[in-house]
C-alpha positions as CSV (number, residue, x, y, z in Angstrom):
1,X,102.7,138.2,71.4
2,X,99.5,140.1,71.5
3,X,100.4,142.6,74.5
4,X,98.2,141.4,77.4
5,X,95.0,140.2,75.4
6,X,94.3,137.1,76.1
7,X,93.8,134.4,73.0
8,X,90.8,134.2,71.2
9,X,88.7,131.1,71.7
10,X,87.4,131.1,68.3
11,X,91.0,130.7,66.6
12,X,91.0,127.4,64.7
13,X,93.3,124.8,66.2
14,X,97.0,125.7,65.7
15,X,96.6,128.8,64.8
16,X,99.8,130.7,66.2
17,X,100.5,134.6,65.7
18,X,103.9,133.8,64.7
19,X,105.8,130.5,63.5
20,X,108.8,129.9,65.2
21,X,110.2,127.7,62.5
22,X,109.7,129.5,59.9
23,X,113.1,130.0,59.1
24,X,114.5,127.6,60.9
25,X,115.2,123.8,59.1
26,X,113.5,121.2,60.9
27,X,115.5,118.7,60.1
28,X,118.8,120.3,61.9
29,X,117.2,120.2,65.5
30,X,118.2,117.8,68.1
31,X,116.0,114.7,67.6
32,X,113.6,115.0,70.4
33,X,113.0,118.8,69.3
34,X,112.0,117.7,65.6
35,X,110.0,114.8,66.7
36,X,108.0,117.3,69.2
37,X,107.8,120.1,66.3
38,X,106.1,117.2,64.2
39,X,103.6,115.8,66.7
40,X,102.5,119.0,67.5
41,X,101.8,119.7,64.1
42,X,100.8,116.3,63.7
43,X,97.9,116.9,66.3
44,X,97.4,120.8,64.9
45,X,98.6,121.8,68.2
46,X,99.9,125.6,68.5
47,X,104.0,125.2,67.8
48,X,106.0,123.7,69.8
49,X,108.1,125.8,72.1
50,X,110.7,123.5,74.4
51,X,110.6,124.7,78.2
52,X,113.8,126.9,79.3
53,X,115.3,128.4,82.1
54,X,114.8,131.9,83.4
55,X,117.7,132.7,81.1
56,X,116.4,131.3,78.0
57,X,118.6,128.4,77.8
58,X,116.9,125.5,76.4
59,X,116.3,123.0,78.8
60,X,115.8,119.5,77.7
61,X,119.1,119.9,76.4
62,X,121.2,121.1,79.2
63,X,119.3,118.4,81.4
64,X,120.2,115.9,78.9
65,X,124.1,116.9,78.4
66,X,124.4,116.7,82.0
67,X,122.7,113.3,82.9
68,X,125.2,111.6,79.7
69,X,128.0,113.8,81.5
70,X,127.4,112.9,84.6
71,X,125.9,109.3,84.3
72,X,122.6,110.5,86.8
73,X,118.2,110.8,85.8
74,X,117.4,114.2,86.5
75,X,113.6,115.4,86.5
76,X,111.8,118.6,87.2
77,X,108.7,117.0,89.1
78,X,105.6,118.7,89.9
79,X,105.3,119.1,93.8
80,X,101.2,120.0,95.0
81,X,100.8,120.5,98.5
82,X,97.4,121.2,100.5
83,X,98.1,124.7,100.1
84,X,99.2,127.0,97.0
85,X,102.5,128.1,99.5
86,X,103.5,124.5,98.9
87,X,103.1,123.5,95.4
88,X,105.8,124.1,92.5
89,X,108.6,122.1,91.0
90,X,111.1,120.3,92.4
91,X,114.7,119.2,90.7
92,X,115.4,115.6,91.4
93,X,118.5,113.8,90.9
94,X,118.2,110.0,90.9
95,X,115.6,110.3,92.8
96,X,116.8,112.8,95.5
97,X,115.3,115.9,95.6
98,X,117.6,119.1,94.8
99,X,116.2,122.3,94.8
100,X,112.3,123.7,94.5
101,X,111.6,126.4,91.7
102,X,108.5,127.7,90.3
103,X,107.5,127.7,86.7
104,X,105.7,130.0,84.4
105,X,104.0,129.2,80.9
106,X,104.2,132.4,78.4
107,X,101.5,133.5,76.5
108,X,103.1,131.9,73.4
109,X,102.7,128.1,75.8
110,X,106.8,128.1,76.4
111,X,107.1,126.2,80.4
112,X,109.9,128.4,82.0
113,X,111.3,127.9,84.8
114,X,112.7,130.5,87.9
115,X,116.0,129.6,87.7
116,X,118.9,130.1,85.2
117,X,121.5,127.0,83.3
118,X,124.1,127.9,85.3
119,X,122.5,128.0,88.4
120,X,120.8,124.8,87.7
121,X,124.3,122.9,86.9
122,X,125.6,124.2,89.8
123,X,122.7,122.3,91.8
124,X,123.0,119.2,90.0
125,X,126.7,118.9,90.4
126,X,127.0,119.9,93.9
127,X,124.2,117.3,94.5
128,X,126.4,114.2,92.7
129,X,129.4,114.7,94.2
């Protein structure tokens, strides 16, 4: 992280202060992680970083443990009103909406979002029973 300064424009494509994988074998992440990691790099993009909640948990795997456990499509859906006071994300569950949250993107391009795992299981379940 670079302490407040913002990113240079002249840094060639890709170019990322630190590699997240560089210890880390590719091939031992979940499928959709490694296929992400490789089109980004694919595309010279700067690494991939999968969006999390506010407690760090991955998400994209929670959400997807939880729509096989609980047989349901669940989607964080971008929500714009005619005013910033009304804009965010909203957690939908087969099509019902759950729960609004904001999101944040990091300096380092990781999506997180204002609420933690647990909380968000919580929501989920109490919203398919």
């Amino acid at each position: 992280m670079t302490d407040g300064v913002p990113r240079s424009g002249d840094l060639p494509p890709g170019h990322d202060e630190e590699d997240p994988y560089a210890d880390v074998d590719v091939e031992t992440l979940p499928d959709w992680w490694r296929e992400n990691v490789e089109r980004f790099r694919a595309h010279r993009m700067r690494p991939y970083r999968p969006p999390a909640f506010a407690d760090g948990t991955v998400l994209p795997g929670r959400v997807r443990e939880l729509e096989s456990e609980l047989d349901v499509e669940i989607r964080l859906q971008k929500r714009i009103g005619p005013d910033e006071q009304e804009e965010g994300w909203t957690v939908v569950v087969d099509d019902e909406p759950v729960t609004g949250v904001d999101r944040v993107r990091t300096e380092e391009g990781r999506s997180v979002y204002s609420i933690s795992a647990d909380e968000f299981e919580r929501l989920v379940r109490e919203a398919v029973e």
